[in-house]
C-alpha positions as CSV (number, residue, x, y, z in Angstrom):
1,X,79.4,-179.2,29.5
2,X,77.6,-182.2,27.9
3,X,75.4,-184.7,29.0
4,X,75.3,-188.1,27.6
5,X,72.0,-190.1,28.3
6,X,70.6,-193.2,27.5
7,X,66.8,-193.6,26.3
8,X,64.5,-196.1,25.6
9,X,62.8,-195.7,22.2
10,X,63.3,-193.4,19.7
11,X,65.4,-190.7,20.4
12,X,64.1,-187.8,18.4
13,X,60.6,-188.1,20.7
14,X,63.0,-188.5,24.0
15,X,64.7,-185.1,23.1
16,X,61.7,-182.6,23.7
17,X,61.3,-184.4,26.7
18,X,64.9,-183.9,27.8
19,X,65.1,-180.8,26.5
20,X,61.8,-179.3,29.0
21,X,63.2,-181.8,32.3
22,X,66.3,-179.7,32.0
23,X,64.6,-175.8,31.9
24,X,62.1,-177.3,34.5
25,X,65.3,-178.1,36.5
26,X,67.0,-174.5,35.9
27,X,65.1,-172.1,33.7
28,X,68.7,-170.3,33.6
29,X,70.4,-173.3,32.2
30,X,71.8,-172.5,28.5
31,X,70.0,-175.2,26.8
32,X,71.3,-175.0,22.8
33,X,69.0,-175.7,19.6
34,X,68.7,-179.7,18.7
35,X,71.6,-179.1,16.1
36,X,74.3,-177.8,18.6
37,X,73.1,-179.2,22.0
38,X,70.7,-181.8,22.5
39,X,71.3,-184.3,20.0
40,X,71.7,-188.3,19.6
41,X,75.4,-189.9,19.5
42,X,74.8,-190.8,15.9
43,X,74.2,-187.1,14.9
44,X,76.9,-185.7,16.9
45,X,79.8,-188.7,15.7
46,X,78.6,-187.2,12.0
47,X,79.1,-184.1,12.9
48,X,82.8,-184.5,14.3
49,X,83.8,-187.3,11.2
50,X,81.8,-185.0,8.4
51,X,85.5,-183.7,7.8
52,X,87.1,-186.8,7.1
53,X,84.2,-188.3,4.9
54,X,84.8,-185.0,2.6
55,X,88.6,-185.2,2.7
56,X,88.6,-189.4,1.6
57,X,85.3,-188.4,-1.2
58,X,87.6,-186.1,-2.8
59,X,90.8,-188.4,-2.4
60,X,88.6,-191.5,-3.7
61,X,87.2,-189.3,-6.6
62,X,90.6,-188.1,-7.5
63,X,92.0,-191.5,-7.2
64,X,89.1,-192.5,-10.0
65,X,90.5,-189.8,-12.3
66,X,93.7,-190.6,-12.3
67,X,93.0,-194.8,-12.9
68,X,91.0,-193.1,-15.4
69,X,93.4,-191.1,-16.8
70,X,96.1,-194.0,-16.3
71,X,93.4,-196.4,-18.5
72,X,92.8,-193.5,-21.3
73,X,96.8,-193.1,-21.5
74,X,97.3,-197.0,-21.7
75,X,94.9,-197.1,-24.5
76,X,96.2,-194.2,-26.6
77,X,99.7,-195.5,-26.4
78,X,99.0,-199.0,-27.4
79,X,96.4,-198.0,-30.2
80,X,99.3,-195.9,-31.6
81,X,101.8,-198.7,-31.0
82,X,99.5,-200.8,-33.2
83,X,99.5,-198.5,-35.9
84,X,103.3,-198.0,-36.2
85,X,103.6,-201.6,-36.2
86,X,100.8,-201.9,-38.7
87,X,103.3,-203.2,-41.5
88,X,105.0,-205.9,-39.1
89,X,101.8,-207.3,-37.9
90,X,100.9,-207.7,-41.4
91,X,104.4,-209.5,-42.4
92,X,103.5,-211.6,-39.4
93,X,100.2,-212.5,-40.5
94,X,101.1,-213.4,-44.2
95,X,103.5,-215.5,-42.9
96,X,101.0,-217.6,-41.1
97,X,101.0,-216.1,-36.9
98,X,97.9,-216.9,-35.9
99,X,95.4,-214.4,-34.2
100,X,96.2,-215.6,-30.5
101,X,99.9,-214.8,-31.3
102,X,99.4,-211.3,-32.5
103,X,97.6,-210.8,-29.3
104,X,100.0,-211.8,-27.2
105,X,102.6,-209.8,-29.3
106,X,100.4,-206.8,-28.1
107,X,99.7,-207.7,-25.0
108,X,103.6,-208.4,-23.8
109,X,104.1,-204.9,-25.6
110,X,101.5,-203.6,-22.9
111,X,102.9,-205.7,-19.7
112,X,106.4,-204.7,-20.0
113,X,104.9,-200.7,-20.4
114,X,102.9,-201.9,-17.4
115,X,105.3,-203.6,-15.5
116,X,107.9,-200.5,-15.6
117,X,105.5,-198.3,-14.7
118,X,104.1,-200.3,-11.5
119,X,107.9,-200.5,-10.5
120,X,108.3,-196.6,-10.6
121,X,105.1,-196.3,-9.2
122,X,106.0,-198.7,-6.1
123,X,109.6,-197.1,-5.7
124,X,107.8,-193.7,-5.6
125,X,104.8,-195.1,-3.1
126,X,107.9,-196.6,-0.9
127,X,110.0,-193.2,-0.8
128,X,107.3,-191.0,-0.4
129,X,105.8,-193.0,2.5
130,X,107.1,-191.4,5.0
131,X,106.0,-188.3,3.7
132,X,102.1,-189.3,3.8
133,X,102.7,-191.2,6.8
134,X,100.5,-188.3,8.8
135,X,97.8,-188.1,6.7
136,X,97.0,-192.5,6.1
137,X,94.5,-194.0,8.4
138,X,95.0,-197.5,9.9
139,X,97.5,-198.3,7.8
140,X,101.2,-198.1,7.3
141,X,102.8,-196.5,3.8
142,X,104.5,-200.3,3.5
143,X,101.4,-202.4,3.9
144,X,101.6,-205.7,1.4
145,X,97.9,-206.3,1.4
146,X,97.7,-202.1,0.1
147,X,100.4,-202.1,-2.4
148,X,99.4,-205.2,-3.6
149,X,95.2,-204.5,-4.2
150,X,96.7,-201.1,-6.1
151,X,99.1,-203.3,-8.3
152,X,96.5,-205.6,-8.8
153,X,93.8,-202.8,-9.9
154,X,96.4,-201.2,-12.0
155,X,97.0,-204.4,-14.4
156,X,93.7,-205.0,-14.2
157,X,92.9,-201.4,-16.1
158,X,96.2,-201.9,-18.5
159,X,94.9,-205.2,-19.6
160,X,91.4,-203.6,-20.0
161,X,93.0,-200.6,-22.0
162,X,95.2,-203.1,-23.8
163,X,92.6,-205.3,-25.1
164,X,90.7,-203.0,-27.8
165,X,93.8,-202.0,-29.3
166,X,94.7,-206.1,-29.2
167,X,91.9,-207.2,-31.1
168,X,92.4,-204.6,-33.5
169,X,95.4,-205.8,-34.1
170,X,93.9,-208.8,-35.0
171,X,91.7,-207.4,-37.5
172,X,93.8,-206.0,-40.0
173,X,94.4,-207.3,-43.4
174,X,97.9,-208.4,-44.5
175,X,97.1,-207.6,-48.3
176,X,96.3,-204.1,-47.1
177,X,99.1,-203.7,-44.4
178,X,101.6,-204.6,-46.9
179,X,100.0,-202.0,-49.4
180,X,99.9,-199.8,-46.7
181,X,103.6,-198.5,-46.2
């Protein structure tokens, strides 16, 4: 059985109250300890969504990692692209490309990477919808605004992971990048 009430003032000085009204009403009456019986509507809606919080602070960490992982990959692949083209980006430079157009040699290097992978990514988030469907709250597996932040967030970290590599592109010395191979 449970009893809802509603007090005036704070509730943690109402509960002792409450608590001896009810034994002074029936000493038999069951009366639980505060954690398990009497205890406000804030404590007990923690209690029953304490599962929840856990299960979306470990999806949300997890979610970090990977993005994480994603941005780490990103960079490692287009700071090794850089090097192999080393030689060409030098050719280009001798022959007069300005900085601005090395970047944007990298940088379109890095979009259509990007790009190919968002489109796997979305075909896989689409098929495997109705998998997840169970386990998403308040949203459905084909919401726009939701596929859309999570395409948005992903270029935002390949351009952020693209950018280092970019400007190091920038840096290197024709003289030296002809000499080099």
């Amino acid at each position: 059985m449970r009893l809802v009430m509603r007090v005036a003032g704070k509730t943690s000085t109402a509960l002792p109250a409450i608590r001896k009204s009810l034994l002074q009403a029936d000493p038999d009456l069951p009366v639980a300890s505060a954690r398990e019986g009497l205890q406000t509507s804030d404590d007990w809606l923690a209690d029953n969504v304490a599962p929840q919080r856990v299960d979306a602070g470990l999806l949300s960490s997890l979610a970090g990692t990977a993005l994480l992982l994603a941005a780490i990959g990103i960079y490692g692949l287009m700071t090794y692209a850089v090097t192999r083209r080393t030689h060409e980006i030098g050719i280009r430079m001798a022959l007069g490309a300005a900085r601005h157009d090395t970047v944007r040699l990298v940088f379109r290097h890095a979009f259509l990477l990007a790009a190919a992978g968002l489109a796997v990514g979305l075909a896989g988030a689409l098929a495997s919808g109705r998998i997840i469907q169970s386990m998403l709250f308040a949203t459905s597996p084909t919401d726009g605004w939701t596929l859309l932040t999570v395409t948005a967030v992903f270029g935002a970290t390949a351009l952020v992971a693209t950018y280092i590599p970019a400007r190091r592109a920038t840096s290197i010395d024709p003289l030296t990048a002809l000499r080099h191979e």
